[in-house]
C-alpha positions as CSV (number, residue, x, y, z in Angstrom):
1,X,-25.3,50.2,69.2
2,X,-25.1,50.2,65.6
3,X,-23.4,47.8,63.7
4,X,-21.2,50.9,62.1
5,X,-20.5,52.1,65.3
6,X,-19.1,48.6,66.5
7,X,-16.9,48.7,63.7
8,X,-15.7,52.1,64.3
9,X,-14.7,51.0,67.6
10,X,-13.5,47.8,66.5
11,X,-11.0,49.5,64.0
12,X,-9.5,51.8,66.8
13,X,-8.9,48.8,68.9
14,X,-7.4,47.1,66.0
15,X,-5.5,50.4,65.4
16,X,-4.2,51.0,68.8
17,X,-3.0,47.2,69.2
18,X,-1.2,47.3,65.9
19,X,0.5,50.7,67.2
20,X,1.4,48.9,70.7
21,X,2.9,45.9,68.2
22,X,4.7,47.9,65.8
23,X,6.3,50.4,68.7
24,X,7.4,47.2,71.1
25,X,9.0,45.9,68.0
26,X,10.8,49.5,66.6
27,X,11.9,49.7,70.6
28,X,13.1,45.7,70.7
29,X,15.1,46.1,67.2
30,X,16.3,49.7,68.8
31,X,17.2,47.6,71.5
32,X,19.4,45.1,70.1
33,X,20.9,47.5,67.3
34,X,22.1,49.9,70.6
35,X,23.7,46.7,72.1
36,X,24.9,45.2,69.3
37,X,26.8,48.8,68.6
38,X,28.1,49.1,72.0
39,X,29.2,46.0,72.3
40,X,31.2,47.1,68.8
41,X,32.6,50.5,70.4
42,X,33.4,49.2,74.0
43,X,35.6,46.2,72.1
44,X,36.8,48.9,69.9
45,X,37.6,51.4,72.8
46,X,39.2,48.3,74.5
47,X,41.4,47.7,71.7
48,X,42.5,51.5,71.1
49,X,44.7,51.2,74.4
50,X,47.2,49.6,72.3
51,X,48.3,52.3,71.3
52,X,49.5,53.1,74.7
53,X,51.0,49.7,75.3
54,X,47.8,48.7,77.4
55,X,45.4,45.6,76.5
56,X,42.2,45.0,78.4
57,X,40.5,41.5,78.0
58,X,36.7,41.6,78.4
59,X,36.1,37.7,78.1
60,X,33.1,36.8,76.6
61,X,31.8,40.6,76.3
62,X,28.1,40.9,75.3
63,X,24.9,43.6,76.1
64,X,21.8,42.2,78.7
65,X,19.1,43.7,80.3
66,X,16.2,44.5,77.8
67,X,13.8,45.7,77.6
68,X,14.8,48.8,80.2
69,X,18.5,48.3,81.1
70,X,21.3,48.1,79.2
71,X,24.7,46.3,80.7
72,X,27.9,44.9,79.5
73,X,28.7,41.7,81.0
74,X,32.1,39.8,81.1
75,X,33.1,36.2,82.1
76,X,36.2,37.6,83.1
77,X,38.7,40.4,83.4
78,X,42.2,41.0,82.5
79,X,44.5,44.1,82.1
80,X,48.2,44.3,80.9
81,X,50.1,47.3,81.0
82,X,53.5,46.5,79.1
83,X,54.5,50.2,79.3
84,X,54.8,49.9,83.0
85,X,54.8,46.3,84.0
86,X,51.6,46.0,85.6
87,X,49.6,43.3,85.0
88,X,45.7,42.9,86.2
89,X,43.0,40.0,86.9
90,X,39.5,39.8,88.0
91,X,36.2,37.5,87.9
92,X,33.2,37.9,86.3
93,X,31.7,41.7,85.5
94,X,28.0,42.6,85.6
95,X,27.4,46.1,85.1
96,X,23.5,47.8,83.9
97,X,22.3,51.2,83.0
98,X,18.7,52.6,82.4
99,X,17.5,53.0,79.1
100,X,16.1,56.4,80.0
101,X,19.6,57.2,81.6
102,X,22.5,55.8,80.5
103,X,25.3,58.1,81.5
104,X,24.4,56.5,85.7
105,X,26.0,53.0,85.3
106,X,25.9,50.5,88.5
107,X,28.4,47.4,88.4
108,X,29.6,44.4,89.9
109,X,32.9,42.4,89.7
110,X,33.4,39.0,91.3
111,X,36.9,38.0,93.2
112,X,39.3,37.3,93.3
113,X,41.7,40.0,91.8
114,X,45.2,40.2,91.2
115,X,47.6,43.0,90.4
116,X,51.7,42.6,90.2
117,X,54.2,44.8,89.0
118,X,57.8,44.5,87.4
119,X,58.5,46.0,90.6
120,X,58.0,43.0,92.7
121,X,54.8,43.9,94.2
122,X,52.1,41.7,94.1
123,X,48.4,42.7,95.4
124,X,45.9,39.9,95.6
125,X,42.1,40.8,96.8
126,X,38.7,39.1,97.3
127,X,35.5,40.1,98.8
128,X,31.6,39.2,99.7
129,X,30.6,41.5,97.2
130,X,31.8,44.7,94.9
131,X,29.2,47.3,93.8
132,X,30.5,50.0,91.9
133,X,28.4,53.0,90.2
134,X,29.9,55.8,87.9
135,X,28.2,58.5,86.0
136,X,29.5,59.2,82.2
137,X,30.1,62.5,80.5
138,X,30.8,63.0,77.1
139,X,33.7,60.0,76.5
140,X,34.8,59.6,80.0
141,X,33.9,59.6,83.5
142,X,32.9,62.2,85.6
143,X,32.8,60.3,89.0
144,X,32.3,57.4,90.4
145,X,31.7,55.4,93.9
146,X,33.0,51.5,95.1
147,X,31.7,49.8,98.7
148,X,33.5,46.2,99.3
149,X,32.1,44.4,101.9
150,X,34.3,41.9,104.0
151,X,37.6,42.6,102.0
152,X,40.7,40.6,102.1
153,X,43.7,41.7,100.7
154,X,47.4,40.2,101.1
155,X,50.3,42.6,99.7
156,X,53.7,40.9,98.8
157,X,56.7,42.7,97.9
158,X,59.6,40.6,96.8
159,X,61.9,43.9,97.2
160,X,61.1,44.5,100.8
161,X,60.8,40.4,101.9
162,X,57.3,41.9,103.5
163,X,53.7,40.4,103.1
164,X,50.5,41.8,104.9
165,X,47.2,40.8,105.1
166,X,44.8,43.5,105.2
167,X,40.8,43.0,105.8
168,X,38.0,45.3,106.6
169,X,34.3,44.8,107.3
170,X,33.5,47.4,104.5
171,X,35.7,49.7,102.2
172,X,34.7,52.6,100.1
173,X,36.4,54.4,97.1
174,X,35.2,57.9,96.0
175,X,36.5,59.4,92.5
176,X,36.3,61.9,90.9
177,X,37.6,64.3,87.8
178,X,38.3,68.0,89.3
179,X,40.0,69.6,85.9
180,X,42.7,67.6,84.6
181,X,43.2,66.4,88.5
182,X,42.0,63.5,90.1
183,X,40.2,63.4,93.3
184,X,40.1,60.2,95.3
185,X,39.2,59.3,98.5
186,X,39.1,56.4,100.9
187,X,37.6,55.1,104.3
188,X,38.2,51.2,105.7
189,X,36.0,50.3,108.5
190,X,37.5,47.9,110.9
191,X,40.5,47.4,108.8
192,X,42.9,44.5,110.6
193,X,46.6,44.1,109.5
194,X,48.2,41.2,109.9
195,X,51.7,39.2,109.0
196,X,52.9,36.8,106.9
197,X,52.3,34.8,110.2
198,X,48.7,35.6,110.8
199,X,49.8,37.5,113.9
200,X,47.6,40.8,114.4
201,X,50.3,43.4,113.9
202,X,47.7,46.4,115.4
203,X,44.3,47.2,116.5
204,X,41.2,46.9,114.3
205,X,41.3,50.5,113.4
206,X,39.3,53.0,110.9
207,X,41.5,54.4,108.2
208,X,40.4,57.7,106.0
209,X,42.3,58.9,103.1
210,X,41.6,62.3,100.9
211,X,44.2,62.4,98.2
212,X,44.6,64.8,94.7
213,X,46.8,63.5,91.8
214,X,48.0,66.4,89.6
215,X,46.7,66.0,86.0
216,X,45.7,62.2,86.7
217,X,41.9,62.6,86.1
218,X,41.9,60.4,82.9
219,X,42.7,57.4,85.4
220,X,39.2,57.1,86.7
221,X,38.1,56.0,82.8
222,X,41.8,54.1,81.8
223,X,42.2,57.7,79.1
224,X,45.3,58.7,81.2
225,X,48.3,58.3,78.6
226,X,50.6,57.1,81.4
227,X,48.2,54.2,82.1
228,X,46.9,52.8,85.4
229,X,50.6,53.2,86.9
230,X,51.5,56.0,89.6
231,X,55.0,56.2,88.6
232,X,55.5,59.8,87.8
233,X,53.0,61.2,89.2
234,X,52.5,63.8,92.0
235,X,50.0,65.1,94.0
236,X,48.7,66.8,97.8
237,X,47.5,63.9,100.4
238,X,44.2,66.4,102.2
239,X,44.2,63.5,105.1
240,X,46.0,60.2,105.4
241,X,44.6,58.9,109.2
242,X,44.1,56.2,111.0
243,X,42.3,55.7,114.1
244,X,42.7,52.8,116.5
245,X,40.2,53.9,119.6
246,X,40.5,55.5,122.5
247,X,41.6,58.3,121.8
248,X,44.8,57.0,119.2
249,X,44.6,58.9,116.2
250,X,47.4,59.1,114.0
251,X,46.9,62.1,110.5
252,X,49.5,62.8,108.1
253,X,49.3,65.7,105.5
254,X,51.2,67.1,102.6
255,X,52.7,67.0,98.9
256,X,54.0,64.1,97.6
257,X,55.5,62.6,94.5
258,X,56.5,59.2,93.2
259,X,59.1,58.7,90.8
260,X,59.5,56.7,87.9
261,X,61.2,53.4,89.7
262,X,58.5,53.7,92.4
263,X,59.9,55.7,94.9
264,X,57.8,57.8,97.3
265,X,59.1,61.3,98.2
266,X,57.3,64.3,100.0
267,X,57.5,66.7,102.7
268,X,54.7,65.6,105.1
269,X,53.7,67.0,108.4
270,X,52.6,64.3,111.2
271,X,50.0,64.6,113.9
272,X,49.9,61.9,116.3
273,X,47.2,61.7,120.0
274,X,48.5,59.3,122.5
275,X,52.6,59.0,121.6
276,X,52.9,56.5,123.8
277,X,49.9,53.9,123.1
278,X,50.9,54.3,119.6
279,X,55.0,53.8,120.3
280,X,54.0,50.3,122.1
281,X,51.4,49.3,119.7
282,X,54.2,49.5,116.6
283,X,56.8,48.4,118.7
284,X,54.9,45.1,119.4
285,X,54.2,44.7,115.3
286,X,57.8,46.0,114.1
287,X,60.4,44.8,117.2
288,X,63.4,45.8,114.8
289,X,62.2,49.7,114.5
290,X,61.2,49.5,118.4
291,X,64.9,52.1,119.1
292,X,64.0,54.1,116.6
293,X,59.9,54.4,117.6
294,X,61.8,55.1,121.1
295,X,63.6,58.3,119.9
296,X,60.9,59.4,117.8
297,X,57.8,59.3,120.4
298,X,60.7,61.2,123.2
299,X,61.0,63.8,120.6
300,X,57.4,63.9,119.5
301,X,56.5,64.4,123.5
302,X,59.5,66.4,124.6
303,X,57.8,69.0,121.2
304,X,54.6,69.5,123.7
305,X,56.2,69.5,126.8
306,X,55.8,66.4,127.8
307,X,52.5,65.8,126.6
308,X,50.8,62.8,124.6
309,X,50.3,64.6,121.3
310,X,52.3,66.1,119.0
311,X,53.3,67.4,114.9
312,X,56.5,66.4,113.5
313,X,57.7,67.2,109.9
314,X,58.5,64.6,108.1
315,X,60.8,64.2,105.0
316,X,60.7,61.3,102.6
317,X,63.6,61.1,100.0
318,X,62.7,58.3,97.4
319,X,61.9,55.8,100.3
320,X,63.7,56.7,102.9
321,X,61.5,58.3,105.8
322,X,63.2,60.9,108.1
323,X,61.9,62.6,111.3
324,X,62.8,66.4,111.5
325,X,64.6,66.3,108.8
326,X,67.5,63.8,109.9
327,X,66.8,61.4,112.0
328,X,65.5,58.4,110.2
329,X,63.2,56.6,110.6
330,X,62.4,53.7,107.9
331,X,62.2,52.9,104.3
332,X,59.0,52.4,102.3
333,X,59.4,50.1,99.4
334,X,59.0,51.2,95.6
335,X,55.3,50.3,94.2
């Protein structure tokens, strides 16, 4: 080869290296100038709830992943809603998103997590693990997916004198923005509830939950003027069931609302399979309701003839649960 030739070749090489150089480092400083202003509009974003009495902590907030995922990570987690009296912890935060598609976001939170309200309700969680994925539009969020593996959760409320510990092998949330409504839904396999004793109160069972909150969407992104709080909000419950085996399958259906002390009311229509497995199962867990689960499972029976399943129509009037109408049967605690 001639010596001219050599150096044409030479040159191209050179050429083509230098481009290689100069591209890696136009994509690095692209990069760390897209972190560096995220990690300026998430703080800002963060810092804009104010205005809505709401201030989220993101401890220790900075951009990973280069060079072809971008992620905000957090040494901790904190949420205060002074507007409504909720108040909100968590662990670390690990989230990443690929450079090619950033609107698809996958995240992780370490436990354990608290939430407590002025209400007296106090919710504190931890887990194995918390994987999370969301896709963005625009400046919200569209939809987005949770699975908790080996969850433990113990609810206190100082209004009721009640505490339960609920675990399940594996939970899953499912949200989503349908208008200005908000889609959720819910599934806990193996769930186990338990007393402030450690006693079993029922079965492991699987629970499902398919609920819509009227003009809520804005909570799956913390845009929602009203906060993370439920008070004053209303909504249609698709499913609400749990299932203990065998046959014991308990649904409930209908509109709700809860009002702005926390009270639950609605007109809800019950389906129950197996009265009488489910009558001794609450019985055993609740003594103190056991005449009332009495009266209840007769009329629920005496509706089919005599027969192990049954709808009822129930009425809830800020708390208080009736059956038919009048006859009552308990009081659920404000939230």
């Amino acid at each position: 080869m001639a010596a001219s030739s050599r150096s044409n070749v030479s040159r191209k090489i050179w050429f083509v290296a230098a481009a290689i150089v100069v591209a890696i480092a136009v994509y690095t400083g692209g990069w760390f100038y897209a972190a560096s202003l995220l990690k300026e509009k998430t703080l800002a974003l963060l810092g804009s709830q104010e205005t809505n009495g709401i201030s989220v902590r993101c401890a220790d907030a900075n951009y990973r992943g280069y060079p072809f995922r971008i992620g905000l990570f957090c040494s901790s987690l904190a949420l205060d809603d002074r507007n409504n009296g909720i108040s909100a912890t968590a662990g670390a935060l690990r989230s990443a998103a690929q450079v090619y598609d950033p609107s698809r976001i996958v995240w992780e939170v370490d436990g354990p997590a608290q939430v407590r309200t002025s209400h007296g309700l106090t919710v504190s969680s931890d887990w194995e693990s918390l994987q999370s994925s969301l896709l963005a539009k625009g400046r919200g969020v569209e939809r987005s997916s949770t699975i908790i593996n080996q969850g433990l959760t113990r609810i206190v409320s100082t209004s009721a004198n009640r505490s339960l510990n609920l675990g399940a092998e594996r939970s899953e949330m499912h949200l989503r923005q349908n208008g200005a409504d908000l889609d959720a839904a819910f599934r806990l396999e193996n769930a186990r509830i338990t007393g402030s004793e450690a006693l079993e109160l029922l079965p492991a069972m699987t629970t499902l939950a398919d609920v819509t909150l009227v003009g809520r969407s804005g909570l799956i992104d913390g845009t929602d003027p009203s906060g993370i709080a439920l008070y004053g909000s209303e909504g249609e419950i698709r499913v609400l069931s749990a299932d203990l085996g065998e046959g014991r399958t308990i649904r409930i259906s209908g509109p709700f609302s809860i009002d702005d002390d926390g009270y639950l009311s609605g007109r809800l229509k019950l389906k129950v399979d197996q009265i009488d497995a489910w009558r001794e199962s609450l019985a055993e867990a609740f003594p103190e309701i056991a005449p009332v689960l009495q009266t209840v499972a007769s009329m629920l029976s005496a509706l089919n003839g005599g027969g192990q399943s049954a709808s009822l129509d129930l009425s809830v009037n800020r708390g208080k649960v009736f059956a038919g109408g009048f006859i009552p049967i308990g009081e659920i605690p404000p939230i």
